[in-house]
Every structure is written in structure tokens, then in C-alpha cells.
C-alpha positions in Angstrom: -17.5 5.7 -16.1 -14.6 3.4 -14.2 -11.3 3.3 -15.5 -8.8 2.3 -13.7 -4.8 3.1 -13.7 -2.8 0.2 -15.4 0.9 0.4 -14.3 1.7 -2.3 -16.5 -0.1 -0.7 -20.0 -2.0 -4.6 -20.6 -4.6 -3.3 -23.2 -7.8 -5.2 -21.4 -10.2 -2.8 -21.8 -13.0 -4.8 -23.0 -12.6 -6.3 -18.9 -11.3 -2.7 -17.2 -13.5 -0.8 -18.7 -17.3 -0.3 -17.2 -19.6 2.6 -18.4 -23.4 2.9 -16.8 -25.3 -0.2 -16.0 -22.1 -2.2 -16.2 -20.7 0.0 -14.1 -23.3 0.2 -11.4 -24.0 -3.5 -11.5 -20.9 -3.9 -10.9 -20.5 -1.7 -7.5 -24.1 -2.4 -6.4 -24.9 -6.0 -7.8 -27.6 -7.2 -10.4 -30.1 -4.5 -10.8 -28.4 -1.5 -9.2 -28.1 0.7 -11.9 -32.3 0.1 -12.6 -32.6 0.9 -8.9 -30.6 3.8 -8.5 -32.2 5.2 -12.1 -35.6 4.9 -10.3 -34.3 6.7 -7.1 -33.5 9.7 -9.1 -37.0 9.7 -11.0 -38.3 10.0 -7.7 -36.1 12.6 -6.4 -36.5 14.2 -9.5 -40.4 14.6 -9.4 -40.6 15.4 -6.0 -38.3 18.7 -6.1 -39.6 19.5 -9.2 -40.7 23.2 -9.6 -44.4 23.3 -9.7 
């Protein structure tokens, strides 16, 4: 979850405010939170106790 300092106290959350895929598509670009979801399936399997 992102949300950033407003000096000012402008209550724009519904544009300031970014939670999960919004989030991540947002830092990483379309289909980064998909990606990095995936990434941590994998990880997730691989180091799983046996």
C-alpha cells in the first residue's frame, strides 16, 4: 500500500491512494503485479519443505 505525505491536506485519495495491483502496475507497468505474484509462486514451491 502507497500513500504518500500531502503537505497541503487536498483530500485526493481516490488518485493518491494505490493498494496491490494498482499499486504494482503502477511502479512496474501493465502486468507487474501478475508477474511478481507468479515470481513468488515459484519461489514459494521451490523452498518449500518437503
Amino acid at each position: 500500500m502507497s500513500i504518500p505525505y500531502n503537505l497541503l491536506g487536498t483530500d485526493r485519495l481516490e488518485t493518491e491512494l494505490k493498494v496491490a495491483d494498482e499499486f504494482w502496475d503502477f511502479i512496474g507497468g501493465k502486468g507487474a503485479y501478475s508477474d511478481l505474484l507468479v515470481v513468488f509462486e515459484k519461489i514459494g514451491i521451490e523452498l518449500r519443505p518437503e
